[in-house]
PDB file as gemmi writes it, atoms N, CA and C in Angstrom:
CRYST1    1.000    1.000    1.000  90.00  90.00  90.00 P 1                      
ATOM      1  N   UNK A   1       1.805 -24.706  66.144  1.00  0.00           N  
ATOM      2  CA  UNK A   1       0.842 -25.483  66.878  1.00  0.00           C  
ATOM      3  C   UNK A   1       1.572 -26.658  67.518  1.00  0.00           C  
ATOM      4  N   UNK A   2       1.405 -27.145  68.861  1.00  0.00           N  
ATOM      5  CA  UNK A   2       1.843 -28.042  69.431  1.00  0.00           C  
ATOM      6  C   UNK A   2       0.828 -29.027  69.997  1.00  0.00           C  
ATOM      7  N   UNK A   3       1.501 -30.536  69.738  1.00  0.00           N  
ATOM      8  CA  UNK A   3      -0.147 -31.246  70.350  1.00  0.00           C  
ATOM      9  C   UNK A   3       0.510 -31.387  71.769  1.00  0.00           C  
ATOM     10  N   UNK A   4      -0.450 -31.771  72.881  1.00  0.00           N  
ATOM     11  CA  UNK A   4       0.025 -31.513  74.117  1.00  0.00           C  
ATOM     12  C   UNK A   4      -0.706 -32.904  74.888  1.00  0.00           C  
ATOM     13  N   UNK A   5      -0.125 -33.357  75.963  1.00  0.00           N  
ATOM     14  CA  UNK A   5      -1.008 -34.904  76.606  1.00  0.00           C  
ATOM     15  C   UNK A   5      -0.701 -34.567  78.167  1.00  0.00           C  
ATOM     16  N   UNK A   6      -1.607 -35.194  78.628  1.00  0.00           N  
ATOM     17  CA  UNK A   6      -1.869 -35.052  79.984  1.00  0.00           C  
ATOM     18  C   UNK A   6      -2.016 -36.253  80.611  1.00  0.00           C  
ATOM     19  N   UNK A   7      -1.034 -37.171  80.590  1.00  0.00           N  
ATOM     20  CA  UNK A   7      -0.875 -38.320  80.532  1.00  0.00           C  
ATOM     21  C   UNK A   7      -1.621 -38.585  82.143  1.00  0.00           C  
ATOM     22  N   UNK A   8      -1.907 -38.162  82.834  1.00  0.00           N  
ATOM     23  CA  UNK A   8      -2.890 -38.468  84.470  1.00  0.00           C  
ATOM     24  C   UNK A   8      -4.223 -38.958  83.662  1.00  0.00           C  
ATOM     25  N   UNK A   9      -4.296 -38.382  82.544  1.00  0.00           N  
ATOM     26  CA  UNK A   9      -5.962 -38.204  81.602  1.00  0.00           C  
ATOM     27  C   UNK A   9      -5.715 -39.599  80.623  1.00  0.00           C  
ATOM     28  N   UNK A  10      -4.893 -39.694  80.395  1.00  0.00           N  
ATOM     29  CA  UNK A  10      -4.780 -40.692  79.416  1.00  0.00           C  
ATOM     30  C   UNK A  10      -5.485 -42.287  79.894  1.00  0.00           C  
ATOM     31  N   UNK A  11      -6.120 -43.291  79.480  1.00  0.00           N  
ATOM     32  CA  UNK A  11      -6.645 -44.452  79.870  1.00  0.00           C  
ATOM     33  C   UNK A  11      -6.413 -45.415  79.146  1.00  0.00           C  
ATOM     34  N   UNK A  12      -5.422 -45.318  78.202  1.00  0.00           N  
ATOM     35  CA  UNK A  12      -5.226 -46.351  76.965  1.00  0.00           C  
ATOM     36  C   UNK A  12      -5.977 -46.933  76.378  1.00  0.00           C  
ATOM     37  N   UNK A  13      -6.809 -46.569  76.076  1.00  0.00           N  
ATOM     38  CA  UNK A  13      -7.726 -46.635  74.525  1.00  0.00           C  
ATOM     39  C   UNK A  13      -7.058 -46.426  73.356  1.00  0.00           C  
ATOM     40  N   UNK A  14      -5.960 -45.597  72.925  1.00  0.00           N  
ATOM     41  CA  UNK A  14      -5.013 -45.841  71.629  1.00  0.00           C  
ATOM     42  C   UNK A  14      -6.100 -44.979  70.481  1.00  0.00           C  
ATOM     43  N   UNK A  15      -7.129 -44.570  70.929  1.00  0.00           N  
ATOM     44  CA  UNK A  15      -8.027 -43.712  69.586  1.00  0.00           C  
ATOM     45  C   UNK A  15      -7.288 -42.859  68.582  1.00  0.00           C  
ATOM     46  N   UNK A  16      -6.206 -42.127  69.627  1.00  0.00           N  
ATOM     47  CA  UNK A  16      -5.569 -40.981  69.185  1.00  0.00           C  
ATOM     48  C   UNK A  16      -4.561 -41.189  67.773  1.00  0.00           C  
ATOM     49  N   UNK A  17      -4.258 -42.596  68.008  1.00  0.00           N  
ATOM     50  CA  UNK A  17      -3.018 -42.829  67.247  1.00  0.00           C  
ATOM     51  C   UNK A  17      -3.465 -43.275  65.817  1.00  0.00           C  
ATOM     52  N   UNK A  18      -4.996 -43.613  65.874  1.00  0.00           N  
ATOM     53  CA  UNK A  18      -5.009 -43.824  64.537  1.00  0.00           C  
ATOM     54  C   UNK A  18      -5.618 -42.761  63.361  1.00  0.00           C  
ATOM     55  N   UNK A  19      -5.710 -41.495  63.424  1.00  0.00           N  
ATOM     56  CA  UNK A  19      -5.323 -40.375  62.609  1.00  0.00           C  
ATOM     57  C   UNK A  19      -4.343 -40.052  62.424  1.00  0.00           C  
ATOM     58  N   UNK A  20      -3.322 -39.929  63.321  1.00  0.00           N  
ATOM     59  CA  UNK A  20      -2.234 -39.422  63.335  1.00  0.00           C  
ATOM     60  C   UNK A  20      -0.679 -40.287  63.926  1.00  0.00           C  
ATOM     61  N   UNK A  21      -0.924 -41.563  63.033  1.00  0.00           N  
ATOM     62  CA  UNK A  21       0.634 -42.310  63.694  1.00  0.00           C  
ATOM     63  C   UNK A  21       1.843 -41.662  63.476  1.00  0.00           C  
ATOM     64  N   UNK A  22       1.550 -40.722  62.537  1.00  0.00           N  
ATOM     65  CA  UNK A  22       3.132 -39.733  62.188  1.00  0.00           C  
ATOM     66  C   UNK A  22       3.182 -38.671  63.512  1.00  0.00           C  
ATOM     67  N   UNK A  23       2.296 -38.758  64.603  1.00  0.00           N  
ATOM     68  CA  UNK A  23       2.855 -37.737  65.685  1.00  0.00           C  
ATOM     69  C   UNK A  23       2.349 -38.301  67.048  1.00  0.00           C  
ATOM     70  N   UNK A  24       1.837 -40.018  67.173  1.00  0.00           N  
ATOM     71  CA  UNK A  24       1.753 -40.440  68.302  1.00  0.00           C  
ATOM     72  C   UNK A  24       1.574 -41.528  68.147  1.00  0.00           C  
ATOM     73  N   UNK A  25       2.400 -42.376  69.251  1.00  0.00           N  
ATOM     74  CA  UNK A  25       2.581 -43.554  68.880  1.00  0.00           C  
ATOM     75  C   UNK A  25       2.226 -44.626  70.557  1.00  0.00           C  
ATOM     76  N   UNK A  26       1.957 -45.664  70.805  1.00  0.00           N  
ATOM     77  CA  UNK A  26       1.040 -46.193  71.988  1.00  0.00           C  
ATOM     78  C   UNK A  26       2.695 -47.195  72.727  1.00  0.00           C  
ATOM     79  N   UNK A  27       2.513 -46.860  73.850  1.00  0.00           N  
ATOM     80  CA  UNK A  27       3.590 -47.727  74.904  1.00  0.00           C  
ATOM     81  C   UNK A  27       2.825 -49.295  74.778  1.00  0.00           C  
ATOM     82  N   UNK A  28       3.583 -50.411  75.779  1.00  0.00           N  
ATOM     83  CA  UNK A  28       3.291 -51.399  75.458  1.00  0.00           C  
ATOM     84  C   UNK A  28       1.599 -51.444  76.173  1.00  0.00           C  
ATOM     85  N   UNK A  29       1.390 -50.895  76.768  1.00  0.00           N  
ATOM     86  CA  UNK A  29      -0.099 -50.796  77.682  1.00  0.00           C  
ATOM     87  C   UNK A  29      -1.289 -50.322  77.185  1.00  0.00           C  
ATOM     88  N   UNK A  30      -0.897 -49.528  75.537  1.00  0.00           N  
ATOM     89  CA  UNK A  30      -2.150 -48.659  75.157  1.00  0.00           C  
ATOM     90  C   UNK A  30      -1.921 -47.364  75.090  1.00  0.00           C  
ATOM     91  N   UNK A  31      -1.006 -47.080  76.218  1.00  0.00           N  
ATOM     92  CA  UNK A  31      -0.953 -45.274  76.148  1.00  0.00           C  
ATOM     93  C   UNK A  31      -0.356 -44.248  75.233  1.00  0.00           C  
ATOM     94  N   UNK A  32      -1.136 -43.648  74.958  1.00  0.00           N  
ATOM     95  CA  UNK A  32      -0.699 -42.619  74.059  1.00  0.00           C  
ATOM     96  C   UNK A  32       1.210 -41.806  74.766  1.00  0.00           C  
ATOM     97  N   UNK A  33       1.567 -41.714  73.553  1.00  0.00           N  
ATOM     98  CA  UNK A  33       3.427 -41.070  73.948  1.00  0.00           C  
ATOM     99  C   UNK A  33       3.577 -40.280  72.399  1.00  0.00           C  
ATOM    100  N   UNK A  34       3.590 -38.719  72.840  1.00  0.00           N  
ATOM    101  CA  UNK A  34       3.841 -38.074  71.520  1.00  0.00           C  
ATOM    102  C   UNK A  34       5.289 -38.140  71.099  1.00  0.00           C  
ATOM    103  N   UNK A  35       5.216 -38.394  69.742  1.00  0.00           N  
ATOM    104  CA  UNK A  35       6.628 -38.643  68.875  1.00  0.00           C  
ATOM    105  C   UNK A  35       6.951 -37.117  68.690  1.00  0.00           C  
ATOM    106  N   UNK A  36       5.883 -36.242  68.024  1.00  0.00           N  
ATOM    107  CA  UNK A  36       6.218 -35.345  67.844  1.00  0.00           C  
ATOM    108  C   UNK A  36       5.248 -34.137  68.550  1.00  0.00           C  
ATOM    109  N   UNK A  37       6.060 -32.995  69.367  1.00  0.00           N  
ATOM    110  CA  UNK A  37       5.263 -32.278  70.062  1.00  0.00           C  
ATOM    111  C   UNK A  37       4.559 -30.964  69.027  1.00  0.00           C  
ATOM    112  N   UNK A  38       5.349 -30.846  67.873  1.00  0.00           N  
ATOM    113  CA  UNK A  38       5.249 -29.538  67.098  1.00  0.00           C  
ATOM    114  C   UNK A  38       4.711 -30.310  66.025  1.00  0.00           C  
ATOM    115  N   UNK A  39       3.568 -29.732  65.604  1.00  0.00           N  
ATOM    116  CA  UNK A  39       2.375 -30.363  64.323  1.00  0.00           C  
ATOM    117  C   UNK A  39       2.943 -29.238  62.786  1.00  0.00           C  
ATOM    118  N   UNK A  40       3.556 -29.855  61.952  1.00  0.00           N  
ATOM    119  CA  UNK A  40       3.857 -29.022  60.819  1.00  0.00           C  
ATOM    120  C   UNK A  40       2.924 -29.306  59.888  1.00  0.00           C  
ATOM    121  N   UNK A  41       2.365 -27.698  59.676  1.00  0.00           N  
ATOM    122  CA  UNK A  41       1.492 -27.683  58.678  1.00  0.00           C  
ATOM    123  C   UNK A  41       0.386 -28.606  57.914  1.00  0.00           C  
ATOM    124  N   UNK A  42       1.272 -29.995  57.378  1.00  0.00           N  
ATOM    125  CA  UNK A  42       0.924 -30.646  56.939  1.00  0.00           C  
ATOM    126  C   UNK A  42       0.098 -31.609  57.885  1.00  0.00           C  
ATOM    127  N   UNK A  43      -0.012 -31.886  58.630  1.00  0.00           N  
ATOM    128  CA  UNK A  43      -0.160 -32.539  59.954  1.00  0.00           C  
ATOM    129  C   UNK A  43      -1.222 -32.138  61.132  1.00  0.00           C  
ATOM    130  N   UNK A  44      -1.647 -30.838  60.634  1.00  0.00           N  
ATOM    131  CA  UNK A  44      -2.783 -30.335  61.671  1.00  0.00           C  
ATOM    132  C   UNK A  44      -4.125 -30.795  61.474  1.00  0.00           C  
ATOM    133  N   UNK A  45      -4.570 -31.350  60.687  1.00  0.00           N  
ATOM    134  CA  UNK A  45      -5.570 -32.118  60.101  1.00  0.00           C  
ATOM    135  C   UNK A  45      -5.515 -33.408  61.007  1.00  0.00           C  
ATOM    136  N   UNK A  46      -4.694 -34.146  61.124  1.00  0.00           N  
ATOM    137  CA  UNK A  46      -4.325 -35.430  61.767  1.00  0.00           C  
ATOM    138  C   UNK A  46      -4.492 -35.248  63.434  1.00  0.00           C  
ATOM    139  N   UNK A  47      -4.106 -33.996  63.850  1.00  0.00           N  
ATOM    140  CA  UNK A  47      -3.731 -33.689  64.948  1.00  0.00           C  
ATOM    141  C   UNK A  47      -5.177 -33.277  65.625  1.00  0.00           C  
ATOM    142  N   UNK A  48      -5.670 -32.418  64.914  1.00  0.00           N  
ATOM    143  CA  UNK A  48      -7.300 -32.215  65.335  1.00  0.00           C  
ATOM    144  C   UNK A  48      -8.093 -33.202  65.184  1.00  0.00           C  
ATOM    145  N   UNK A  49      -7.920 -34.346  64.097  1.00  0.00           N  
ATOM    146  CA  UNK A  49      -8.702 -35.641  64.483  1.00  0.00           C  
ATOM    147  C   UNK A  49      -8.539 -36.725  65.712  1.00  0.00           C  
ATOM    148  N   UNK A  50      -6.977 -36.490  66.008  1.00  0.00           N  
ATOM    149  CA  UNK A  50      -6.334 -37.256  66.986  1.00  0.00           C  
ATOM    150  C   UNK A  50      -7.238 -36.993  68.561  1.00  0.00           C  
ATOM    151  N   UNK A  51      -7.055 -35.686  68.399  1.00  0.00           N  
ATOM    152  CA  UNK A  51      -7.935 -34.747  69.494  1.00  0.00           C  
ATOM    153  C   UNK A  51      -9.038 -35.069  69.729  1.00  0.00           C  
ATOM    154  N   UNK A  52      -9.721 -34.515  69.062  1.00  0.00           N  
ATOM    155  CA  UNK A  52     -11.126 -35.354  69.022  1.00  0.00           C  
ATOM    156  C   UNK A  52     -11.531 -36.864  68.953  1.00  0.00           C  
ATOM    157  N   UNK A  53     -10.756 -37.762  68.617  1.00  0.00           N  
ATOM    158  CA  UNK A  53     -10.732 -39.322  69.176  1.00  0.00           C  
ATOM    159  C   UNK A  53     -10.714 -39.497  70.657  1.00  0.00           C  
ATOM    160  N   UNK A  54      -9.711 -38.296  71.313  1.00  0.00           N  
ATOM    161  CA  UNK A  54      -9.423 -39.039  72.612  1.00  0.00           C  
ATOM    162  C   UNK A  54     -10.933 -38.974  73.252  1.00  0.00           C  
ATOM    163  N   UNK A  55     -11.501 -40.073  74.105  1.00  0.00           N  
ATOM    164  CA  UNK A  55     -12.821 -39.600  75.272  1.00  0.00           C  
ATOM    165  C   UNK A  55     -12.572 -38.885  76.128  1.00  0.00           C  
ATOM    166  N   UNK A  56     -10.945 -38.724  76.952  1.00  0.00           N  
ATOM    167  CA  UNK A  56     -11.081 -38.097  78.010  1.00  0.00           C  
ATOM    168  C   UNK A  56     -10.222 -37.206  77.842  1.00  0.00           C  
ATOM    169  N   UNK A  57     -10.354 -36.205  76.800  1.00  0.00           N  
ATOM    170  CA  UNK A  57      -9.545 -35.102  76.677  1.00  0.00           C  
ATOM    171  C   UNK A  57      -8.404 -34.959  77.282  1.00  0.00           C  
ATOM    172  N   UNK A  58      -7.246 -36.286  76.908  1.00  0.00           N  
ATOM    173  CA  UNK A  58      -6.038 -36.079  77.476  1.00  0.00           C  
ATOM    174  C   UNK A  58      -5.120 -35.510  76.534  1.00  0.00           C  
ATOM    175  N   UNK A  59      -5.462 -35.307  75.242  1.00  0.00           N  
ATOM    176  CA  UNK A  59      -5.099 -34.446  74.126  1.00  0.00           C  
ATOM    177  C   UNK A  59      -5.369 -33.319  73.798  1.00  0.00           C  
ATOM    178  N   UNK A  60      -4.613 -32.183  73.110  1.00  0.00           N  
ATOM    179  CA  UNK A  60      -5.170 -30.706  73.458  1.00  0.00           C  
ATOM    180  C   UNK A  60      -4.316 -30.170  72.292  1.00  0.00           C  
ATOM    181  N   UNK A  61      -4.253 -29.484  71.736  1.00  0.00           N  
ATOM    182  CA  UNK A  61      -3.775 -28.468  70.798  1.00  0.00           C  
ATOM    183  C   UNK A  61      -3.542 -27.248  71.405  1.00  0.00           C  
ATOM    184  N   UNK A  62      -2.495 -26.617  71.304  1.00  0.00           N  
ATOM    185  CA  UNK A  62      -1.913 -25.417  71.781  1.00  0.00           C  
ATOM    186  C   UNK A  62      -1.190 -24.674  71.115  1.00  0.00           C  
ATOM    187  N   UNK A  63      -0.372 -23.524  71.561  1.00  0.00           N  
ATOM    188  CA  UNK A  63       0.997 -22.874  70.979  1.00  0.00           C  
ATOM    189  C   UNK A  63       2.204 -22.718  71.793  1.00  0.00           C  
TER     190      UNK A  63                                                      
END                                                                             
């Protein structure tokens, strides 16, 4: 599973980062910047909450 950003979508709200600071972390402006693109196991829990924080679906889960 890979988390994925669409940074045109992104608006810096920072929602994303607080489920999951072990795989995204905010520039000086707010914006979401993935640390890590590949979600291990342990971590997909975080990653689907991250997701669902964002409002404007600039976050996405994939393969």
């Amino acid at each position: 599973m890979k988390l994925l950003l669409d940074s045109t979508l992104c608006q810096g709200y920072g929602l994303c980062r607080e489920p999951a600071p072990e795989l995204i972390d905010l520039d000086d402006f707010g914006y979401a910047r993935l640390l890590e693109t590949s979600v291990p196991p342990a971590g997909e829990d975080a990653a689907t909450a991250a997701v669902a924080a964002c409002p404007n679906s600039a976050l996405r889960l994939g393969k």
